[in-house]
C-alpha positions as CSV (number, residue, x, y, z in Angstrom):
1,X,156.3,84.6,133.9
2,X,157.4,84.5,130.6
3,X,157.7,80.3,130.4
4,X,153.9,80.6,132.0
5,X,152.3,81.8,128.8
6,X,153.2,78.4,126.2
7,X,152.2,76.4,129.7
8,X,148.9,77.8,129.3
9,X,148.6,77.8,125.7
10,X,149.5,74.1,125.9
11,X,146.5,73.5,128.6
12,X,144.2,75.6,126.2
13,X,144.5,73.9,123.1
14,X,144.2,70.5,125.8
15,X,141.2,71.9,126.5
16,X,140.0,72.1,122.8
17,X,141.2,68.6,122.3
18,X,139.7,67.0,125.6
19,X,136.3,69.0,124.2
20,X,136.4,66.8,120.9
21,X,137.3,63.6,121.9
22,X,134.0,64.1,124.3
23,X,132.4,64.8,121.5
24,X,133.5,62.0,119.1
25,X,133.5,59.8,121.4
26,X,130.1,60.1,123.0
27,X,128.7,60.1,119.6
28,X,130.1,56.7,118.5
29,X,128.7,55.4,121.5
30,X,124.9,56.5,121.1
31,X,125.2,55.2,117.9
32,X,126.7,51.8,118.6
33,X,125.2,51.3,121.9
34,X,122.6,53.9,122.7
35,X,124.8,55.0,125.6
36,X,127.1,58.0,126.8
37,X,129.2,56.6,129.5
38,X,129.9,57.8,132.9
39,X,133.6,56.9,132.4
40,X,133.6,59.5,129.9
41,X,131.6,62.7,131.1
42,X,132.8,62.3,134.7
43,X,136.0,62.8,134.2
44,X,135.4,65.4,131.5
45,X,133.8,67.1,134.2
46,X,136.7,67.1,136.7
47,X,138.9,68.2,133.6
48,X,137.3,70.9,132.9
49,X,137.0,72.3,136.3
50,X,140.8,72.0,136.7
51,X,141.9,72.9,133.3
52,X,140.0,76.0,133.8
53,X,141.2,76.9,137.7
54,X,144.7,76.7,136.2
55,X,143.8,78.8,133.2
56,X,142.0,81.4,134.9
57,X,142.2,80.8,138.7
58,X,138.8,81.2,140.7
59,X,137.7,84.0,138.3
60,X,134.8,87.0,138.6
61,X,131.8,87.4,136.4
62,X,133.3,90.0,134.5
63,X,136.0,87.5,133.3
64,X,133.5,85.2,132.2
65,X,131.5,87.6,130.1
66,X,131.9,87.1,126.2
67,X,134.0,89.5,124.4
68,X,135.1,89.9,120.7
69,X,138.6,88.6,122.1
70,X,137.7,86.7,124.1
71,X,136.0,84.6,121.1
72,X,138.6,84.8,118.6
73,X,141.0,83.6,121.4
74,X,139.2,80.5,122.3
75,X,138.7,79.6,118.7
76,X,142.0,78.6,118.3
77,X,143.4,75.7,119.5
78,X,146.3,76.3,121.1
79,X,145.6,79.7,122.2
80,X,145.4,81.1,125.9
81,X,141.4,80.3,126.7
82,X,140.6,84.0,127.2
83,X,138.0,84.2,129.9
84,X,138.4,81.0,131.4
85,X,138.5,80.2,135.3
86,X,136.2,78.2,137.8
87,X,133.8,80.6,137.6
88,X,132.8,80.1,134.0
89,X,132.7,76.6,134.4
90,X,130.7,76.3,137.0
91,X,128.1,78.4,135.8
92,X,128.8,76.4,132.4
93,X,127.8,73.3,134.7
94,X,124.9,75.5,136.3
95,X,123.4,76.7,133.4
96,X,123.5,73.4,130.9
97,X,122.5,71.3,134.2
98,X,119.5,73.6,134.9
99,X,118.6,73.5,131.4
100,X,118.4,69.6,130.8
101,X,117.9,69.1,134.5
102,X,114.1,70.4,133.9
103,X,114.1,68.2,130.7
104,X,114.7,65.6,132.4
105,X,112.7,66.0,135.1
106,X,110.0,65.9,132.9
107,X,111.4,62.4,131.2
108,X,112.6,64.4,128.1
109,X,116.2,63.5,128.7
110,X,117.9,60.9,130.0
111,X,120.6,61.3,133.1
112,X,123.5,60.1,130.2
113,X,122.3,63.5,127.9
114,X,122.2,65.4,131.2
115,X,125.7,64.7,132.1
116,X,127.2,65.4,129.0
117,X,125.7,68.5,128.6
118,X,126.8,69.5,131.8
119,X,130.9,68.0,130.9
120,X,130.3,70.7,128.0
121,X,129.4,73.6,130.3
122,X,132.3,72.0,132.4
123,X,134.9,72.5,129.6
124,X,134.2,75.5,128.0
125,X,132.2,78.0,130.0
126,X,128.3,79.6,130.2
127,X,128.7,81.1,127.0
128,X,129.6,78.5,124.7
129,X,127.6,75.9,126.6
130,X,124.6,78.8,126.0
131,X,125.3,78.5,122.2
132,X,125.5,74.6,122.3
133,X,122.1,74.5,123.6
134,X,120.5,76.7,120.7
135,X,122.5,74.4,118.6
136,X,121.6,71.4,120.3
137,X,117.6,72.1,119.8
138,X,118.0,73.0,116.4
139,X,120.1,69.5,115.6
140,X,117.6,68.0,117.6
141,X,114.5,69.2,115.9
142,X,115.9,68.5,112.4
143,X,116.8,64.9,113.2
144,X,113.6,64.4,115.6
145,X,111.8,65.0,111.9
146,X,114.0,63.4,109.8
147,X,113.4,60.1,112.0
148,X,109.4,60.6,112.3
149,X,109.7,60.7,107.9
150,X,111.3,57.3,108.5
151,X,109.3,55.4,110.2
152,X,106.2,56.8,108.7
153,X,104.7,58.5,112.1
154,X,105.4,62.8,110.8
155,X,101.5,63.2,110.9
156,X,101.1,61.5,114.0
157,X,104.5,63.4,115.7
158,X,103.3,66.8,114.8
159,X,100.0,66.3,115.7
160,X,100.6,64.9,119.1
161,X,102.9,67.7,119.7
162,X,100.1,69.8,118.5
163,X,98.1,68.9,121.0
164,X,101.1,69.3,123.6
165,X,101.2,72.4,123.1
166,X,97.5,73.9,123.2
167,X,96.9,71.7,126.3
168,X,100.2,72.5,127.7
169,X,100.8,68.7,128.6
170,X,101.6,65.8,127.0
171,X,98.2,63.8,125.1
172,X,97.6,60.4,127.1
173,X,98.8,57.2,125.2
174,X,96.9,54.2,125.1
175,X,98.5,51.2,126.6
176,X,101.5,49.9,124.4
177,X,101.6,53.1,122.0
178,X,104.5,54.2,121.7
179,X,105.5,57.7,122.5
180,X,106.5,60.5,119.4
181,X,109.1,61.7,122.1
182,X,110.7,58.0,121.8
183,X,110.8,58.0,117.8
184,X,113.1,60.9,118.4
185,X,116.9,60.9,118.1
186,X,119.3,60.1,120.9
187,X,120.1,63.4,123.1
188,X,123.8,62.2,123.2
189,X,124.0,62.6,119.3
190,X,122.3,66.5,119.2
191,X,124.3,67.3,121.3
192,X,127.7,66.3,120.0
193,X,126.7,67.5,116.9
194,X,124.9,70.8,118.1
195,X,128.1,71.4,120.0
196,X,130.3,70.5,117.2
197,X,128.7,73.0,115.0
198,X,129.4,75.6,117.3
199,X,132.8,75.2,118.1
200,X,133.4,74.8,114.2
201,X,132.1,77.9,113.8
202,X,133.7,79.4,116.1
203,X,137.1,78.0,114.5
204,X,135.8,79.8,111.5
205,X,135.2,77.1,109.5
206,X,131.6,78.3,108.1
């Protein structure tokens, strides 16, 4: 037992590391190519579903609840994940897939976003992937703005969303406008960013 616990810090700060690259990686690829890769959430699925079985075998909700431990412990890389097991990364998976899965039903999303919000639920639980969410709308909303101000449609973005809103459904277009929701960021970039934030917080950085 005692050679067990530097195993498993090993595997947790892999964990933190595998998290990152995700990260980094899918955000150089929206940008360059407007793409997140399956060759790059899939497996960060299946990584994140074995890293955490070995961490914290199958699991019970009561491991995977957040505790003030539990959230000093998984800031730092290197550390035992405290709380991790199959358990919190499936419902990790669940809840960021049920999320952006009614998204992008409704065409909000596309199935690249979808699955790397879900490789983030995959990697580091329902409570993390919960924050990275709120994080990931606020990023959003900020650069969804910050890209209406550039190509001079603001006005026309808030008032279509406006009207979104007190109809509860989206205004018709006419044929060959194009849509406030495409003027918007890429997904793949709010979301490494939103998630980036939070896990930098969580490492205490601000």
């Amino acid at each position: 037992m005692g050679n067990a616990a530097p195993v498993l810090s090993y595997l947790g700060g892999m964990r933190e590391v595998a998290l990152l690259a995700v990260l980094v990686i899918a955000a150089f690829t929206e940008l360059a190519y407007g793409k997140v890769y399956n060759w790059l959430t899939l497996p960060a699925m299946v990584a994140g579903l074995m890293l955490n079985y070995i961490l914290g075998g199958v699991g019970t909700l009561s491991q995977t609840l957040p505790s003030a431990g539990g959230m000093a412990a998984t800031a730092r890389v290197g550390a035992t994940a405290d709380g991790a097991c199959l358990l919190d990364s499936l419902l990790g998976m669940g809840l960021a897939g049920g999320l952006f899965g009614a998204f992008w039903l409704l065409g909000q999303f596309g199935g690249a976003d979808l699955k790397l919000a879900v490789a983030v639920g995959a990697l580091k639980g329902w409570y993390f992937a919960l924050l990275a969410i709120v994080a990931t709308a606020l990023v959003g909303g900020v650069l969804a703005l910050a890209v209406l101000v550039w190509k001079g449609r603001l006005r026309q973005g808030l008032r279509d969303s406006l009207l979104a809103v007190v109809r509860l459904r989206r205004k018709p277009q006419s044929e060959g406008e194009e849509s406030p929701a495409r003027l918007t960021v890429p997904y793949g970039l709010a979301i490494s960013v939103g998630t980036m934030w939070v896990w930098m917080a969580r490492m205490g950085v601000f």
